[in-house]
N, C-alpha and C positions, 0 to 999 in steps of 0.2 A: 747443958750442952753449949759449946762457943761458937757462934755465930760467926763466919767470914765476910763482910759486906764488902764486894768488890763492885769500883766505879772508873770504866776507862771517861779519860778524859781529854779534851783540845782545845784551848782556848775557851774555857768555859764561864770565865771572871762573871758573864752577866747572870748566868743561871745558877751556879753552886753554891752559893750562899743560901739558899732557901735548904736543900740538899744538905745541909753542915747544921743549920738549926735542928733540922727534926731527928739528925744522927742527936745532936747534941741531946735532945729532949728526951729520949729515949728511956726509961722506967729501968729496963732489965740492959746490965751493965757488962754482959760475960759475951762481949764482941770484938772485933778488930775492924778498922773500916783500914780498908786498901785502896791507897789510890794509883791507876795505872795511866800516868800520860802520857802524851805523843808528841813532848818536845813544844810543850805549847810556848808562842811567844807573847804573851798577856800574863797577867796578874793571877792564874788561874793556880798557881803552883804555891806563891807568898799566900794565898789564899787558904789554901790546903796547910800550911804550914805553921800559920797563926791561929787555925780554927780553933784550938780548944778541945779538939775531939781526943775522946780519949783513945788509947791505942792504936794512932794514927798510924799508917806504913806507907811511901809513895815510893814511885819510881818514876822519873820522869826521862823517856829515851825516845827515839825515832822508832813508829811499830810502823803494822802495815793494816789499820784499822781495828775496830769493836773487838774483836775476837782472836785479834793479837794479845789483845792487851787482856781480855779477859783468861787465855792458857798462862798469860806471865802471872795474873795474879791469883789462880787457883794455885799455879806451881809453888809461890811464897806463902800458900797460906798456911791457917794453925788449927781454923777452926774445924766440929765435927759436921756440920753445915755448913753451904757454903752460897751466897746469897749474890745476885747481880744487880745494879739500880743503877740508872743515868744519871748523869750531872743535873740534868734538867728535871729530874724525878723527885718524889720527897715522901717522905714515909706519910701516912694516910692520919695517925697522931704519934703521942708520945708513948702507947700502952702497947704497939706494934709487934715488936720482939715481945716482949713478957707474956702478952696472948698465943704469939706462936708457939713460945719456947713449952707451952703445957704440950704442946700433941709431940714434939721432937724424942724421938726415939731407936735405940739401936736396929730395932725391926722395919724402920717407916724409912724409902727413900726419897720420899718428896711430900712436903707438906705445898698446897697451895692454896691462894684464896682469889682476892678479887682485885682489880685496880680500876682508877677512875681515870679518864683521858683527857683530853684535853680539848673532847667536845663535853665533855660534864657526860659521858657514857661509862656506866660501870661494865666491867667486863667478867666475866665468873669461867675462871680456866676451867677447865676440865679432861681429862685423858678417857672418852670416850671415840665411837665409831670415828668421826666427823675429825680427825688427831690423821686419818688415813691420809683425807684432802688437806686438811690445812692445818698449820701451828695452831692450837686451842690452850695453848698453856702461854700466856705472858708473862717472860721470865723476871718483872718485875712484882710477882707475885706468888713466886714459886723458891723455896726454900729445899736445896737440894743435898742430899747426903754426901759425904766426901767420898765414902767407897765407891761412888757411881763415876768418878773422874780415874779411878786405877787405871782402865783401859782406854779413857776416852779424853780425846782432845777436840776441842771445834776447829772445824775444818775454815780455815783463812781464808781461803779462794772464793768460800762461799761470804758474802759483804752482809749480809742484812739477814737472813734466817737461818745461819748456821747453829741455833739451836733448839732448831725444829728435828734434827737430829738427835738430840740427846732428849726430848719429850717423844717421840717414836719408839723409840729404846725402851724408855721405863715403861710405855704404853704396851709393848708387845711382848717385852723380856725380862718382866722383873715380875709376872704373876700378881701383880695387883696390889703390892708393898707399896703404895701412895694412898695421901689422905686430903682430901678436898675439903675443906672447913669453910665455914660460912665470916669471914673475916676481913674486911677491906682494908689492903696492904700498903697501896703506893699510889701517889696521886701521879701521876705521868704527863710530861710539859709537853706541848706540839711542836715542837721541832725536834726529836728521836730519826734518825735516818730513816726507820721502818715505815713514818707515818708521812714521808715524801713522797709519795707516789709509787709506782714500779710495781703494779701488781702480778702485771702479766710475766717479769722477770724475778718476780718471789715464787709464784706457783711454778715456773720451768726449777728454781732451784729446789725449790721442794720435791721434785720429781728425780733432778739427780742426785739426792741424799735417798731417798727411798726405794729407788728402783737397786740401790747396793743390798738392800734386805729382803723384797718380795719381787725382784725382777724388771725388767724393764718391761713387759707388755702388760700385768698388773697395775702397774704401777703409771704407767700410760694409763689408764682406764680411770686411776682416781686424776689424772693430771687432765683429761679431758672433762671431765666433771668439774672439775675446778676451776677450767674457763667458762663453761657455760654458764654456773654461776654468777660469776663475774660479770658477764655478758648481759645476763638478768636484772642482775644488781642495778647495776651502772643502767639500764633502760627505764628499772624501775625509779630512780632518783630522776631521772631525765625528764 
């Protein structure tokens, strides 16, 4: 199976070189790393261009953020998988792909495992109940089939969890064709837009991607449950 590693990117000179070694290292060889930029004005592109990776592809143009650039680089891709990772991200070692690539198969639309963040917290996706309130799948550790993109584009307007949308979907509509393996995938840097703050403005958008599937006052009910939490959390650390 050929892997698509898509990685949008902006000015990333200081991060992506960690990101280019561990593609580099990589064991299992039947991949494409895509890189989608936004016009960056730094060294991030002569970067991309000198790395050595093999089957390199970039684009480098004006988008309108992360999930611009990830619809441009599903649209160019080749592989039968199709994989997302930050600039600031890095494959977890060298044996990453070669371990995944045993579970990938015609039947499976998403293999996923685990990533570590950049509090040193490993995180273990999952598309269970708790997928209703919040994203449970970190799609730096989610390997996703290509036929799952025929119908589906991520929604632009949504900036930070617009692919909370597309782990919804395989959670409620695809009958249970995912495979959660015991496998740490991606080491993940702190600075990702998602891990900036704006919680209260991730959980409103997760409610209007959801409420287009099981309704708005549903869908209100998991959105209020997922301030309260919040509200808990946040007292509880306090």
């Amino acid at each position: 199976m050929k892997i698509s590693i898509i990685t949008a990117t902006f000015n990333s000179e200081k991060c992506i070189e960690a990101l280019i070694e561990s593609i580099k290292l990589q064991t299992y060889h039947d991949y494409e790393w895509i890189v989608v930029d936004g016009l960056s004005s730094d060294n991030t592109m002569d970067m991309v261009r000198r790395s050595g990776v093999n089957n390199v592809r970039y684009i480098s143009e004006k988008d309108s953020g992360i999930y611009s650039a990830f619809n441009k680089g599903v649209k160019i891709s080749k592989g039968d998988y199709i994989y997302f990772i930050g600039s600031d991200d890095r494959f977890a070692d060298s044996n990453v792909l070669l371990d995944i690539s045993k579970y990938l198969d015609d039947d499976i639309c998403c293999v996923f495992g685990g990533v570590r963040d950049g509090r040193n917290f490993i995180f273990n996706s999952s598309l269970r109940w708790k997928i209703n309130i919040i994203n449970t799948v970190h799609h730096q550790a989610a390997f996703y089939a290509r036929k799952l993109f025929v119908d589906f584009i991520f929604d632009e307007a949504i900036k930070v969890v617009s692919d909370y949308e597309l782990n919804f979907k395989l959670a409620h509509f695809h009958g249970g064709d995912y495979l959660a393996c015991d496998r740490l995938v991606a080491i993940c840097g702190a600075g990702g837009v998602s891990n900036n703050g704006g919680e209260f403005a991730n959980y409103r958008d997760m409610h209007i991607i959801r409420q287009k599937y099981i309704g708005w006052a549903a869908s209100y009910i998991f959105y209020i449950g997922a301030i309260c939490n919040l509200i808990l959390k946040r007292r509880w650390h306090d």
